[in-house]
N, CA, C and O of each residue as an XYZ file, in Angstrom:
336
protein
N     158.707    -58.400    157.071
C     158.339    -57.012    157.334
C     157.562    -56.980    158.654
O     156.639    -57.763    158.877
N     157.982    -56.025    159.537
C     156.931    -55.924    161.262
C     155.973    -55.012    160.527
O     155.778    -54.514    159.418
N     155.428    -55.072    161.884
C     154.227    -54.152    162.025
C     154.255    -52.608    161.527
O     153.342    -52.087    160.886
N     155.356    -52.014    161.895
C     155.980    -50.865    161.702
C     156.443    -50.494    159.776
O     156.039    -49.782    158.857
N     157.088    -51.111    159.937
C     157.072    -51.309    158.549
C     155.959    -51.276    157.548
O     155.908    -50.612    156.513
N     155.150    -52.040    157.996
C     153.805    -52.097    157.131
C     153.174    -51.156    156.802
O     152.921    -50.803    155.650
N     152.684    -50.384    158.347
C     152.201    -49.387    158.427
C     152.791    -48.410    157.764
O     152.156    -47.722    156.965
N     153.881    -48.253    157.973
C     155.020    -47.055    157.461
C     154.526    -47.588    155.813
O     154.770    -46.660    155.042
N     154.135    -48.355    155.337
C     154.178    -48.455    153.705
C     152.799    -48.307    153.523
O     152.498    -47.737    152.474
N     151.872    -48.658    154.245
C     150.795    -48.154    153.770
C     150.055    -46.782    154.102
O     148.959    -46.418    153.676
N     151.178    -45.902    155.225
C     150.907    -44.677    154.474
C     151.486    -43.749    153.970
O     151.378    -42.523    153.982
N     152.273    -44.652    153.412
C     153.105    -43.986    151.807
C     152.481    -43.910    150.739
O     152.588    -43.016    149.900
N     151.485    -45.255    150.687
C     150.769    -45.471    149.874
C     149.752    -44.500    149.474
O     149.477    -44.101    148.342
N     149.061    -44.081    151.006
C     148.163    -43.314    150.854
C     148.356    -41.783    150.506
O     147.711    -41.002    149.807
N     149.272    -41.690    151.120
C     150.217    -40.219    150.460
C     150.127    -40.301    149.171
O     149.273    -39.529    148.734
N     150.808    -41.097    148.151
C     151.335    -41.070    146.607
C     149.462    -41.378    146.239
O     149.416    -41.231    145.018
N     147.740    -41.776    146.817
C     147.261    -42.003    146.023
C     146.257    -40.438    146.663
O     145.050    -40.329    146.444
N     146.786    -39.755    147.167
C     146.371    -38.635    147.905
C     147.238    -37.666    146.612
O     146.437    -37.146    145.835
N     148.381    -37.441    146.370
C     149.102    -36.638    145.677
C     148.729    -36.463    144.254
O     148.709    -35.433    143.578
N     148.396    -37.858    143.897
C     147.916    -38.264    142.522
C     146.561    -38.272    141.999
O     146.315    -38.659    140.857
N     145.627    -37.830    142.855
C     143.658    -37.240    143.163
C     143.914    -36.452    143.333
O     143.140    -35.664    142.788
N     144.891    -35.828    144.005
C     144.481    -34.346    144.539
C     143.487    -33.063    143.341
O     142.444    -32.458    143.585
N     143.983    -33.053    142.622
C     143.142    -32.209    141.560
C     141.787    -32.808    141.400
O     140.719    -32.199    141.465
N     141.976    -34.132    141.174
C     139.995    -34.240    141.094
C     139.221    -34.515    142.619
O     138.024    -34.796    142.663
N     140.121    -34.386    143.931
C     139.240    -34.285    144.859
C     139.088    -32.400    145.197
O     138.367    -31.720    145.927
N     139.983    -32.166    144.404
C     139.396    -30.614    144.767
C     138.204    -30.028    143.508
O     137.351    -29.324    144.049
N     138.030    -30.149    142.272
C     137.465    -30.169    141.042
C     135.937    -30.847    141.718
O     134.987    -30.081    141.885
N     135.809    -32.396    142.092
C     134.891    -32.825    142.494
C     134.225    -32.617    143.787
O     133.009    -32.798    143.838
N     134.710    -32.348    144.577
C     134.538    -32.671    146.231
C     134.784    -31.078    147.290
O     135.131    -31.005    148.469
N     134.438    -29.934    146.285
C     134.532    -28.975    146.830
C     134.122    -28.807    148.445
O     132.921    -29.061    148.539
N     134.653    -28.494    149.650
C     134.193    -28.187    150.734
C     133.222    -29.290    151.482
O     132.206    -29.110    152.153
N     133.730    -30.179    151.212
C     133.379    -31.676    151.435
C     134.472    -32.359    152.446
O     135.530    -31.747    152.593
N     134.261    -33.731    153.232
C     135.021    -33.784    154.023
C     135.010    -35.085    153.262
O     133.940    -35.677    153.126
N     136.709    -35.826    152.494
C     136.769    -37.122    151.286
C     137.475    -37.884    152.709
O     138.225    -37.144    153.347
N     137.323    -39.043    153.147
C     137.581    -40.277    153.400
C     138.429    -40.813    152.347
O     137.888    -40.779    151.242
N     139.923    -41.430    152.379
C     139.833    -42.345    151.529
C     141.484    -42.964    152.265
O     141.981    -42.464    153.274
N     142.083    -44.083    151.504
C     143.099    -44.882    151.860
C     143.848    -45.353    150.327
O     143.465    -45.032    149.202
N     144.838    -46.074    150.639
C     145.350    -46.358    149.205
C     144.679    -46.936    147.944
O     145.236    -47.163    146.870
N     143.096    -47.180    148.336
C     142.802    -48.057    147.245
C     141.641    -46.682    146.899
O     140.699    -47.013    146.179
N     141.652    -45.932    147.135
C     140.706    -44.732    146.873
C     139.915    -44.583    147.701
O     140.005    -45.218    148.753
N     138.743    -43.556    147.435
C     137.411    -43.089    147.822
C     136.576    -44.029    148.697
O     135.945    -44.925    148.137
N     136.518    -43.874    150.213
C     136.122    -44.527    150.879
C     134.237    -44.133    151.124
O     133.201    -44.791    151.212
N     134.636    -42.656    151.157
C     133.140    -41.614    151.216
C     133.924    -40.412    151.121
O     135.134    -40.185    151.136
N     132.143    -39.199    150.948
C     132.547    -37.901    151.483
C     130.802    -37.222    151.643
O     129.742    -37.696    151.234
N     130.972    -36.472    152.092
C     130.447    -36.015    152.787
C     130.353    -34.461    153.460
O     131.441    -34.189    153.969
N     129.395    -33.393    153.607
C     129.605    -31.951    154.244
C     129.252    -32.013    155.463
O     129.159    -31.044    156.217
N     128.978    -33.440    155.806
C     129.197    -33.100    157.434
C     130.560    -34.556    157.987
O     130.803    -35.634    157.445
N     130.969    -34.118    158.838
C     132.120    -35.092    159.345
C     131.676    -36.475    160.086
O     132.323    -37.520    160.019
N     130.583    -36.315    160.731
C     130.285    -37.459    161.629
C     129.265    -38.672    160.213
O     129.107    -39.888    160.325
N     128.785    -37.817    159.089
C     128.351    -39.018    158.115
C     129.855    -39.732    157.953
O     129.891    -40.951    158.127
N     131.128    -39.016    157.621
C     132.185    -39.772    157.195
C     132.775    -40.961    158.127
O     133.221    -42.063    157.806
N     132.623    -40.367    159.359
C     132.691    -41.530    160.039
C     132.148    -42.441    160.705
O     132.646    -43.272    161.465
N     131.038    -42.248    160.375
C     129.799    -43.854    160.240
C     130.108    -44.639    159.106
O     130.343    -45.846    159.150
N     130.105    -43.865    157.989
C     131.006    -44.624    156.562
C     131.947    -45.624    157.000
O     131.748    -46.839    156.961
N     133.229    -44.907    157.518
C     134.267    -45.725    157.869
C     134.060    -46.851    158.387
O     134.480    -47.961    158.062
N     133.297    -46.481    159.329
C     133.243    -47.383    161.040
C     132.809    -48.669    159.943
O     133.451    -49.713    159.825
N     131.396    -48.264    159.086
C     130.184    -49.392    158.711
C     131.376    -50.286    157.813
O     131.204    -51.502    157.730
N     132.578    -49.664    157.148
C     133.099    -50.091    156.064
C     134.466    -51.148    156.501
O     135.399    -51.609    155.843
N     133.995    -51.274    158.154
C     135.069    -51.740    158.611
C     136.497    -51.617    158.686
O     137.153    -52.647    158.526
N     137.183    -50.358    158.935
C     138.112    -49.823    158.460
C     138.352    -48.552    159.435
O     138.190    -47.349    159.230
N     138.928    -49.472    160.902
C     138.878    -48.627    162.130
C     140.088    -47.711    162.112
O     139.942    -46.571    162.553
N     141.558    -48.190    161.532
C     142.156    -47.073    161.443
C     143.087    -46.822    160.415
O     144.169    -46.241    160.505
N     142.421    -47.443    159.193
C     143.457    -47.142    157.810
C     143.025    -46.484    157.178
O     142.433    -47.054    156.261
N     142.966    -44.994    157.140
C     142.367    -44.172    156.295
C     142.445    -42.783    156.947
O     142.435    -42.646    158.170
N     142.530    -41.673    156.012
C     142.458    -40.498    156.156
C     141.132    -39.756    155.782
O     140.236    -40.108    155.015
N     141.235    -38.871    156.378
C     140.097    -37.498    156.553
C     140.557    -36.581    155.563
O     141.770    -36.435    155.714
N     140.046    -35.783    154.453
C     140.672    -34.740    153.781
C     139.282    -33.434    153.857
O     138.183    -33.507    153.307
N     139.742    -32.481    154.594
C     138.461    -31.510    153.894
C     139.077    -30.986    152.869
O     140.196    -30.475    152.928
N     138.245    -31.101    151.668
C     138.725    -30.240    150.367
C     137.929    -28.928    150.728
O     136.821    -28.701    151.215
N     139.060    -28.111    150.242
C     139.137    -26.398    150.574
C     137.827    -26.080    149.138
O     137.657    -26.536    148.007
N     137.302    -25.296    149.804
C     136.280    -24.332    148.640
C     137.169    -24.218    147.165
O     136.785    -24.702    146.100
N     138.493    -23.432    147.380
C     139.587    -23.061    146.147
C     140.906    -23.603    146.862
O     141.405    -23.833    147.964
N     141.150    -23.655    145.383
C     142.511    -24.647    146.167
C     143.676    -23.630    146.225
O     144.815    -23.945    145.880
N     143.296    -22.201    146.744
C     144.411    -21.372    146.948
C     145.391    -21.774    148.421
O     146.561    -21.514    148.703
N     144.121    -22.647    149.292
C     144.789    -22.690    150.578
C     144.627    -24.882    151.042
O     144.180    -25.793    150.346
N     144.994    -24.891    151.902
C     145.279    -26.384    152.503
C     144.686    -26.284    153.678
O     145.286    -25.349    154.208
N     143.792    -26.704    154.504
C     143.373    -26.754    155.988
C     143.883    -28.146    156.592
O     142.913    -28.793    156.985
N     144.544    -28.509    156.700
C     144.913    -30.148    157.693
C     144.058    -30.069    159.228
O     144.310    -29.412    160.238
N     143.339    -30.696    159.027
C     142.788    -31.266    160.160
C     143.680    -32.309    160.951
O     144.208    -33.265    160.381
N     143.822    -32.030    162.441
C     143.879    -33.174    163.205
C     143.192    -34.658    163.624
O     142.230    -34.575    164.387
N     143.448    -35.500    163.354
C     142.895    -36.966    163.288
C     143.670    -37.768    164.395
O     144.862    -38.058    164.499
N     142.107    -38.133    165.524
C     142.236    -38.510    167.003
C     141.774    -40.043    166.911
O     140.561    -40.242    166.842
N     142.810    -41.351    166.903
C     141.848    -42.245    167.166
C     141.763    -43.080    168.489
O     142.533    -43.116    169.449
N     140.434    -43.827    168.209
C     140.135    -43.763    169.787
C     140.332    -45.571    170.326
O     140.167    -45.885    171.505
């Protein structure tokens, strides 16, 4: 398996463990900004720059997603994610 590949599977991974929380990161994590990757809950946080001191400290420069959970889960906000 390359590089490409890998990647391409681990964020599939993170998709199917994103799809499969989704109800308890919205239930728990109201208007919160959740960190997490295929193995779960990395942090969260109501401000963005604690989440990514989390990351950084947790060693984990670019496998992982940003989620702000919405107040109600009538709507979805996707944030853009810049790495550097």
């Amino acid at each position: 398996m390359n590089n490409l590949e890998a990647k391409k599977e681990q964020n599939q991974k993170m998709m199917r463990w994103f799809q499969q929380n989704r109800r308890q990161l919205l239930k728990n994590y109201p208007d919160q900004y959740v960190a997490y990757n295929e193995n779960g809950i990395i942090g969260h946080s109501e401000n963005l720059q604690d989440i990514l001191k989390i990351v950084e400290e947790a060693g984990l420069k670019n496998h992982y997603c940003v989620y702000l959970v919405p107040r109600n889960s009538r709507y979805v906000q996707i944030l853009p994610m810049y790495f550097r």
